[in-house]
N, CA, C and O atoms as CSV, one atom per row, in Angstrom:
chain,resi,resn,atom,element,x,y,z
A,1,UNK,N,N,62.996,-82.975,216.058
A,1,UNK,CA,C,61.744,-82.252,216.139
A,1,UNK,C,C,61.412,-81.686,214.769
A,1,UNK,O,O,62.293,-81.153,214.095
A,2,UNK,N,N,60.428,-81.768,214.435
A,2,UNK,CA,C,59.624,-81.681,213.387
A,2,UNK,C,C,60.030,-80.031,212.743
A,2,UNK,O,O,60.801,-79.735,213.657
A,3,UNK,N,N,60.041,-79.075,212.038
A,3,UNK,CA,C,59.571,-77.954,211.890
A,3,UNK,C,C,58.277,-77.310,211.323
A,3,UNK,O,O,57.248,-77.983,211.387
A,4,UNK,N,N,58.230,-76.057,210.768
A,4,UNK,CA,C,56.341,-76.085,210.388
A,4,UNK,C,C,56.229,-76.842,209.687
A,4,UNK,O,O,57.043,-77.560,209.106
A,5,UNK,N,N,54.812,-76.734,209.654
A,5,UNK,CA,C,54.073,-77.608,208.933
A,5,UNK,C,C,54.337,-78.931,208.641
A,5,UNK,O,O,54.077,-79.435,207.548
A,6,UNK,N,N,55.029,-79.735,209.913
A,6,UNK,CA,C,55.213,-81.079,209.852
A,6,UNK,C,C,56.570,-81.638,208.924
A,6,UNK,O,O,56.785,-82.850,208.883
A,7,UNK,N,N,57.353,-80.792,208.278
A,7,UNK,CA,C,58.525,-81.418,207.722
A,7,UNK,C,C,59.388,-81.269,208.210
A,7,UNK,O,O,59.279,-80.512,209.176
A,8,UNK,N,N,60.790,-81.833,207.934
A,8,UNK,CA,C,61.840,-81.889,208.874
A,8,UNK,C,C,62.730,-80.584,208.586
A,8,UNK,O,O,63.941,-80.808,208.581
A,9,UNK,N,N,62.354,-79.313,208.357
A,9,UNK,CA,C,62.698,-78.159,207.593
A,9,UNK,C,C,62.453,-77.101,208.721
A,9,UNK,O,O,61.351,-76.922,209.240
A,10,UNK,N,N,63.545,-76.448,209.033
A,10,UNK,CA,C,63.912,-74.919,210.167
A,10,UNK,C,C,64.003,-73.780,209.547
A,10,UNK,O,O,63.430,-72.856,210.124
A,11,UNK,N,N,64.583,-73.500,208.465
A,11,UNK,CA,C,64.514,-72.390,208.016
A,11,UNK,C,C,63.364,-71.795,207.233
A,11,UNK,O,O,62.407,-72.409,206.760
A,12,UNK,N,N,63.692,-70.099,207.157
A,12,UNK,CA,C,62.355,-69.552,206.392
A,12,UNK,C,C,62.776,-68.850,205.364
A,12,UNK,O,O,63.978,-68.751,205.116
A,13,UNK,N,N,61.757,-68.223,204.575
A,13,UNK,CA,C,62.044,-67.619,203.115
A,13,UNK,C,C,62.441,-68.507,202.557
A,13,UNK,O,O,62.600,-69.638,203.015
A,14,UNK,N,N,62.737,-68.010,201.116
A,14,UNK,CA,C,62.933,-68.640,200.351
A,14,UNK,C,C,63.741,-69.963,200.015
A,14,UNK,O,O,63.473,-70.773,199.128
A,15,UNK,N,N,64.801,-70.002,200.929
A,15,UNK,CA,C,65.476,-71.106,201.055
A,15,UNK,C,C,64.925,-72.452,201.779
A,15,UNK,O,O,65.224,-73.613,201.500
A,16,UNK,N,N,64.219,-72.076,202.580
A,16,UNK,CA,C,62.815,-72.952,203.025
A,16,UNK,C,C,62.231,-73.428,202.155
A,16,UNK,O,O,62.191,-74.650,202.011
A,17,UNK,N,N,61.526,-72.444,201.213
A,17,UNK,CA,C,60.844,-72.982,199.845
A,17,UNK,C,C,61.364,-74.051,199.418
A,17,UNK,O,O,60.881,-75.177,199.534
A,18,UNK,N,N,62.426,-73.743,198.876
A,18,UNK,CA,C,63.334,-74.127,197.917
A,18,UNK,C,C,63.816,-75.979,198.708
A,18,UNK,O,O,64.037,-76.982,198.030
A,19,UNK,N,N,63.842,-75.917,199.854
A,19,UNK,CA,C,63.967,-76.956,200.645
A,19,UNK,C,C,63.057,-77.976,201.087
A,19,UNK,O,O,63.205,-79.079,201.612
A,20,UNK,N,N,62.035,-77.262,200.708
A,20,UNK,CA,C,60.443,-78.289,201.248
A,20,UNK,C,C,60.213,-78.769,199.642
A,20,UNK,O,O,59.637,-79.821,199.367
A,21,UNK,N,N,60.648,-78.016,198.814
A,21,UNK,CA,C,60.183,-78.441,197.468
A,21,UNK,C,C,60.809,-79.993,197.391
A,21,UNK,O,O,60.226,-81.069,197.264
A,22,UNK,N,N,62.662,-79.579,197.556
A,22,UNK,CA,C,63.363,-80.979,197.630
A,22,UNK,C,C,63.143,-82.091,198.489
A,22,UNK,O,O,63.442,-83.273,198.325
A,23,UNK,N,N,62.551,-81.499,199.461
A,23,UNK,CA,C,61.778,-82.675,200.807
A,23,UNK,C,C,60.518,-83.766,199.935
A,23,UNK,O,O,60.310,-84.937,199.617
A,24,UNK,N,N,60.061,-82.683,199.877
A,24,UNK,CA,C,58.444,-83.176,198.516
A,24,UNK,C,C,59.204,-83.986,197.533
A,24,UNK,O,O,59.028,-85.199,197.650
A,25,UNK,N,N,60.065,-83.573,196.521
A,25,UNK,CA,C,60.590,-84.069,195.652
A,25,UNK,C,C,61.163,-85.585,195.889
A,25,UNK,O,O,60.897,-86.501,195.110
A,26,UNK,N,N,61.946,-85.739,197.005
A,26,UNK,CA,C,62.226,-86.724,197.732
A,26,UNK,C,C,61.821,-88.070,197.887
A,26,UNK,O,O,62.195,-89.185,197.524
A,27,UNK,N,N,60.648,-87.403,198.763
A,27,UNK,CA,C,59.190,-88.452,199.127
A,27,UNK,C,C,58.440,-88.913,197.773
A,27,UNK,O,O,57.964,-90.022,197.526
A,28,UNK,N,N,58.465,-87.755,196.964
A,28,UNK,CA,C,57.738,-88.428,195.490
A,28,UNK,C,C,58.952,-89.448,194.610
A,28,UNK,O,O,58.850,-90.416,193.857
A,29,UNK,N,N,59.699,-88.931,194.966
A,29,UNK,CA,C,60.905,-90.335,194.452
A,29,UNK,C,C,61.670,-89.071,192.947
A,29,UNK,O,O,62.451,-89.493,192.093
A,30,UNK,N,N,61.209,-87.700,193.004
A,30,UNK,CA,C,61.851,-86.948,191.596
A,30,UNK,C,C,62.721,-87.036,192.691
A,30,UNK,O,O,62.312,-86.715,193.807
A,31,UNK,N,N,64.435,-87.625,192.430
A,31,UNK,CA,C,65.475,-87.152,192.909
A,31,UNK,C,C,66.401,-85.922,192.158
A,31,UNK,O,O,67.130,-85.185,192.823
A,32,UNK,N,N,66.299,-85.842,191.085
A,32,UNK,CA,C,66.374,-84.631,189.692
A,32,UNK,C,C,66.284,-83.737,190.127
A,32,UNK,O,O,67.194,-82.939,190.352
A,33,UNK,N,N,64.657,-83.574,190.472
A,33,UNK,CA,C,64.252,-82.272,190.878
A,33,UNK,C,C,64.523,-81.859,192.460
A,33,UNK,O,O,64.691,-80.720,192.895
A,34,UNK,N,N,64.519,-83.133,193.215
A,34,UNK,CA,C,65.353,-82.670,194.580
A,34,UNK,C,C,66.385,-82.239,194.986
A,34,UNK,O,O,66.607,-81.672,196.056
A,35,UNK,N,N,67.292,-82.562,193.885
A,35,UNK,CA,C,69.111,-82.114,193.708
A,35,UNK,C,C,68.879,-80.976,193.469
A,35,UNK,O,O,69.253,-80.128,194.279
A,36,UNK,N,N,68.327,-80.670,192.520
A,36,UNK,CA,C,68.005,-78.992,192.095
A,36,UNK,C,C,67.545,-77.790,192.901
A,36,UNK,O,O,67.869,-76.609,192.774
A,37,UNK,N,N,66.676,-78.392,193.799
A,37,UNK,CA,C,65.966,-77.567,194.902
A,37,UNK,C,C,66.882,-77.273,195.789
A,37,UNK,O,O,66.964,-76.162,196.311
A,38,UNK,N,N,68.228,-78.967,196.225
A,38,UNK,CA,C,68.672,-77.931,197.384
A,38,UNK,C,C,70.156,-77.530,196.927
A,38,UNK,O,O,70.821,-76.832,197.693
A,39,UNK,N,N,70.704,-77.957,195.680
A,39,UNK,CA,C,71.732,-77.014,194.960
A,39,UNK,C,C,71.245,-75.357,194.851
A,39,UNK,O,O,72.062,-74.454,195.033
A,40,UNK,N,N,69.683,-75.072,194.503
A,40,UNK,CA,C,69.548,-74.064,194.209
A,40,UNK,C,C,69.309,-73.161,195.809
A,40,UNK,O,O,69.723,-72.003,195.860
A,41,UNK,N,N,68.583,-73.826,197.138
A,41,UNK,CA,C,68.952,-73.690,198.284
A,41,UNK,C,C,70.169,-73.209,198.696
A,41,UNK,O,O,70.451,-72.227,199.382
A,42,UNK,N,N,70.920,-74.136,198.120
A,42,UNK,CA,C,72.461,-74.334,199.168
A,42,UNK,C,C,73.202,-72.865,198.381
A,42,UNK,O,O,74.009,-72.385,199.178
A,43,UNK,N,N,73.163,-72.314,197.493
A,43,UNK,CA,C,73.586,-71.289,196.504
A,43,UNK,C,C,73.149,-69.871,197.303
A,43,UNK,O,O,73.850,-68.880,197.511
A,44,UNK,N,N,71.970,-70.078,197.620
A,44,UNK,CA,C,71.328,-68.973,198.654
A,44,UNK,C,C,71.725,-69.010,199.716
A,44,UNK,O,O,72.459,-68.072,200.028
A,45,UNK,N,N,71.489,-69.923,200.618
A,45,UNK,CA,C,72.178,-69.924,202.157
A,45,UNK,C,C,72.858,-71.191,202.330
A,45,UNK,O,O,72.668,-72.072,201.492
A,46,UNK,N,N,73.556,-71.371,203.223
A,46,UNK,CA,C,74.440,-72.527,203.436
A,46,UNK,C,C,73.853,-72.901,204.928
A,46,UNK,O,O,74.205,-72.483,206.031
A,47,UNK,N,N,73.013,-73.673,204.626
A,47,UNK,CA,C,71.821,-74.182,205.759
A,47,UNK,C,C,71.840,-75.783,206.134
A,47,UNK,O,O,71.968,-76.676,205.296
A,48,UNK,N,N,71.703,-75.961,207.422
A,48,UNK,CA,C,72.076,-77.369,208.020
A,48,UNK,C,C,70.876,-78.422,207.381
A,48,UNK,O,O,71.056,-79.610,207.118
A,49,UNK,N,N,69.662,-77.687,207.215
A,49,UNK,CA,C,68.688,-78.410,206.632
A,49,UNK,C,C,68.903,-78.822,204.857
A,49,UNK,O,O,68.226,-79.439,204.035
A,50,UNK,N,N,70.262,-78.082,204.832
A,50,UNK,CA,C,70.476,-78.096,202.849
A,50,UNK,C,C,71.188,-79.112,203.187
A,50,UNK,O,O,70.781,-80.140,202.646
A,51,UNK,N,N,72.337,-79.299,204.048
A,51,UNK,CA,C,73.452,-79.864,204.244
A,51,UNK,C,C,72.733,-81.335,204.087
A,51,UNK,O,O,73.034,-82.205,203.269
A,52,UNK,N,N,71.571,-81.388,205.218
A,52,UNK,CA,C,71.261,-82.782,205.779
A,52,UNK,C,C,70.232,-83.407,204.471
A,52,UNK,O,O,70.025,-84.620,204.426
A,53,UNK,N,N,69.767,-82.699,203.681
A,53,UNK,CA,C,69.081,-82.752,202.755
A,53,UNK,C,C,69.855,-83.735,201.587
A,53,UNK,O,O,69.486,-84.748,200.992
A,54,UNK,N,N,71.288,-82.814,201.554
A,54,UNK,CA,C,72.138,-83.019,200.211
A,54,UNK,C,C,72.866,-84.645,201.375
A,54,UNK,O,O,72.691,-85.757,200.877
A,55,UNK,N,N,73.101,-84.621,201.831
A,55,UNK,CA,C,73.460,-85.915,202.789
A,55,UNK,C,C,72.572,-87.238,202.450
A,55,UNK,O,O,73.151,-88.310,202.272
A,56,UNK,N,N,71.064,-87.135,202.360
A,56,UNK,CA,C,70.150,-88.221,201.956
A,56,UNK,C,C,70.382,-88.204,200.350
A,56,UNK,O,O,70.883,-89.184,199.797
A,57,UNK,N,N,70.083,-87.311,199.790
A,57,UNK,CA,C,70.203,-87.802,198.084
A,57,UNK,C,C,71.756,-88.357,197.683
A,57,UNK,O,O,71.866,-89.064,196.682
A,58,UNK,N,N,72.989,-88.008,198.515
A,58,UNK,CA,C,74.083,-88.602,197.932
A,58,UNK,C,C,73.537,-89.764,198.868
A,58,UNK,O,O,72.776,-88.914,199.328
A,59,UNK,N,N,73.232,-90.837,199.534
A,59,UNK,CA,C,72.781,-91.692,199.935
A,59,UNK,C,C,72.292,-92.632,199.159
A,59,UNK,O,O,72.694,-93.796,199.154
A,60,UNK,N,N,71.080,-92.018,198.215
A,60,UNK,CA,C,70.163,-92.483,197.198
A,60,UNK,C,C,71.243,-92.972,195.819
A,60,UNK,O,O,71.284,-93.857,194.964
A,61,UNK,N,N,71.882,-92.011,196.165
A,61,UNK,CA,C,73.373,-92.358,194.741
A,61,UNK,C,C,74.499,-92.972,195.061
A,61,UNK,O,O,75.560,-93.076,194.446
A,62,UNK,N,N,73.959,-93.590,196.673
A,62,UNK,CA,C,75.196,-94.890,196.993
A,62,UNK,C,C,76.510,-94.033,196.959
A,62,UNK,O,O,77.567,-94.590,196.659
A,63,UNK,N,N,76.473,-92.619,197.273
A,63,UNK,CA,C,78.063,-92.082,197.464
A,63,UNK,C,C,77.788,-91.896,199.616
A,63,UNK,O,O,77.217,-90.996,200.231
A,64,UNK,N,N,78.248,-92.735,199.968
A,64,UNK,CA,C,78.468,-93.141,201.389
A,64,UNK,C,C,79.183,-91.787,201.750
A,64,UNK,O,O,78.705,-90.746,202.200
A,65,UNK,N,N,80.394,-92.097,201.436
A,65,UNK,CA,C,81.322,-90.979,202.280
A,65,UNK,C,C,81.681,-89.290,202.101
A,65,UNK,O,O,82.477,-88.517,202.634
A,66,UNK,N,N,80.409,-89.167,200.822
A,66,UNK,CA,C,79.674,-87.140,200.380
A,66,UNK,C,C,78.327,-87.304,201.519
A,66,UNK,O,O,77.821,-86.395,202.177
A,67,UNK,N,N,78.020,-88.475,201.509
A,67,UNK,CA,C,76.541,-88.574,202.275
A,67,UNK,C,C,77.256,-88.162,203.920
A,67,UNK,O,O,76.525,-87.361,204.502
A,68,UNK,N,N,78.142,-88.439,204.496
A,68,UNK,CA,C,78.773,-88.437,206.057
A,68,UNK,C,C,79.581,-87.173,205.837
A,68,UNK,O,O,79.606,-86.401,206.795
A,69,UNK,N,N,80.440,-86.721,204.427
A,69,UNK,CA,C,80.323,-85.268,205.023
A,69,UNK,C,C,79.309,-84.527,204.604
A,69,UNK,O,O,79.495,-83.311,204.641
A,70,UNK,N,N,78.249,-84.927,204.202
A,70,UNK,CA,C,77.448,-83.585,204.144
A,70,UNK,C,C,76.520,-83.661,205.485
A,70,UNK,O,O,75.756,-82.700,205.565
A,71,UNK,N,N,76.439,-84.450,206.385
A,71,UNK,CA,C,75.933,-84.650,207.884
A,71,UNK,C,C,76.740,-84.254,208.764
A,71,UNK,O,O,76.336,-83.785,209.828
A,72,UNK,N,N,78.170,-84.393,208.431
A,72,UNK,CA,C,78.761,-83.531,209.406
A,72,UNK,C,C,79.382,-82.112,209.668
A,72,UNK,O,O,80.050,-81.531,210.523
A,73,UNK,N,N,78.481,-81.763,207.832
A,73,UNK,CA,C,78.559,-80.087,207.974
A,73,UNK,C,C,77.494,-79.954,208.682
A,73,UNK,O,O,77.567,-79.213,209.663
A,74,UNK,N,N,76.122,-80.688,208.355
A,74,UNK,CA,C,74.617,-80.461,209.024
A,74,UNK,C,C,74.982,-80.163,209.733
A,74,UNK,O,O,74.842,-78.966,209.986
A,75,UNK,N,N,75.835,-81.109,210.729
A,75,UNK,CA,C,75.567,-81.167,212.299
A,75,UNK,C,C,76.442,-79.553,212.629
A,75,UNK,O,O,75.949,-78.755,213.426
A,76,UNK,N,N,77.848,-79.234,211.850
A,76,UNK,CA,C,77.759,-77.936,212.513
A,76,UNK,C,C,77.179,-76.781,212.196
A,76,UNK,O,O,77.397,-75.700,212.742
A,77,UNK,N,N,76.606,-76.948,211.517
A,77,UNK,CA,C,75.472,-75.977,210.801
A,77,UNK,C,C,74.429,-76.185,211.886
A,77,UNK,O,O,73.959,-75.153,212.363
A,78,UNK,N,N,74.171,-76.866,212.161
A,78,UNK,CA,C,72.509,-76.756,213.258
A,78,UNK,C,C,73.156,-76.547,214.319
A,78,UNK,O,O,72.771,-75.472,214.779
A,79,UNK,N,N,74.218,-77.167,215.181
A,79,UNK,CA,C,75.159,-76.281,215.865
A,79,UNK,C,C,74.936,-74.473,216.372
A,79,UNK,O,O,74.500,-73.870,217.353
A,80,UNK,N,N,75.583,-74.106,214.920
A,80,UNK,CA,C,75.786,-72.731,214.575
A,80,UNK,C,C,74.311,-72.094,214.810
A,80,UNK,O,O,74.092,-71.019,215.368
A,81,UNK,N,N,73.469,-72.868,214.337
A,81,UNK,CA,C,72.365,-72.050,214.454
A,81,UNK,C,C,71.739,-72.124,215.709
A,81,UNK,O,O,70.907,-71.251,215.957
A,82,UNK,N,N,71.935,-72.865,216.430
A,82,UNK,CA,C,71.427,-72.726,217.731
A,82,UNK,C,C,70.179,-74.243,217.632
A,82,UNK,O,O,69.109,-74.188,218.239
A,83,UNK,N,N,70.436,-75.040,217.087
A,83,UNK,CA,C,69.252,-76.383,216.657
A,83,UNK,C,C,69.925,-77.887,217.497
A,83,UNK,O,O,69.968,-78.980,216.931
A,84,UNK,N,N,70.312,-77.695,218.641
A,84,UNK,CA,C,71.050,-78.738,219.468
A,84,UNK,C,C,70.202,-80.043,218.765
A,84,UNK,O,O,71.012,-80.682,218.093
A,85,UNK,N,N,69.039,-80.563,218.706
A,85,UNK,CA,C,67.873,-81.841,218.321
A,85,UNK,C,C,68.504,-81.708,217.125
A,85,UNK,O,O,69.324,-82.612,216.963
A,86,UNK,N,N,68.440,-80.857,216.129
A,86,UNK,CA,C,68.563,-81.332,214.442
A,86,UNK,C,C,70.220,-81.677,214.472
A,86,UNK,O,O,70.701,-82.657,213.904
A,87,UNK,N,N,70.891,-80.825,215.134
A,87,UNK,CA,C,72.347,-81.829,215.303
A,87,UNK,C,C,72.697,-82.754,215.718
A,87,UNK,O,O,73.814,-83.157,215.393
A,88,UNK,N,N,72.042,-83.353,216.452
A,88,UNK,CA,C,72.668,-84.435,217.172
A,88,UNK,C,C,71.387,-85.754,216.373
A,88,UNK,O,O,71.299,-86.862,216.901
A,89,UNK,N,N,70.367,-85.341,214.900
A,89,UNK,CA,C,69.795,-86.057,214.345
A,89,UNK,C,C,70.709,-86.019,213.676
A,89,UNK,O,O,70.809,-87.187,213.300
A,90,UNK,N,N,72.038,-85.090,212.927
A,90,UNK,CA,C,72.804,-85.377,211.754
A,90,UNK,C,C,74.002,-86.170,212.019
A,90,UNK,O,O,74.762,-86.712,211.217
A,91,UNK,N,N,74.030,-86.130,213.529
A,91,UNK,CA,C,75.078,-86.874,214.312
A,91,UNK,C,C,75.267,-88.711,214.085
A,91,UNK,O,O,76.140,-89.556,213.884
A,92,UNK,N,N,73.395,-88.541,214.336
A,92,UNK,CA,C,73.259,-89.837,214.047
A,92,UNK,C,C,72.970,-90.313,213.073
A,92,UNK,O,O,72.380,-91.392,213.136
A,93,UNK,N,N,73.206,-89.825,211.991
A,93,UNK,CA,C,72.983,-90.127,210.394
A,93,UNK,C,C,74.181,-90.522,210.253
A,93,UNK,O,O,74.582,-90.898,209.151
């Protein structure tokens, strides 16, 4: 399930920011500036949406098995937070 404003993003404040920036960053193909957004994210809160975030860009860098654990922190991170749908999306990543 989607979060506001249509991205795949749950949390709020600033770490949200900081997470939609790297979402954006993503989709525009800056992977640079997407690493940065959710290193600088993940520094602030330790969030399932950072986790699942940092999971696709080690993907993009062909590191397979940082990409599966950083989905299977997601998944207990969305867990923890009470996000049963966004876990069992990191499940299936």
């Amino acid at each position: 399930m989607d979060g506001p404003g249509g991205t795949l993003l749950t949390v709020g404040a600033s770490t949200g920011e900081l997470l939609a920036t790297a979402e954006a960053a993503i989709r525009a193909g800056d992977i640079d500036a997407a690493t940065a957004a959710v290193e600088a994210a993940q520094a602030e809160r330790d969030t399932g949406d950072g986790r699942f975030l940092a999971g696709v860009l080690h993907m993009v860098d062909e590191r397979y098995a940082e990409a599966v654990g950083e989905w299977q922190a997601a998944f207990d991170r969305y867990r923890d937070e009470g996000a049963p749908r966004l876990a069992a999306r990191a499940a299936i990543e």
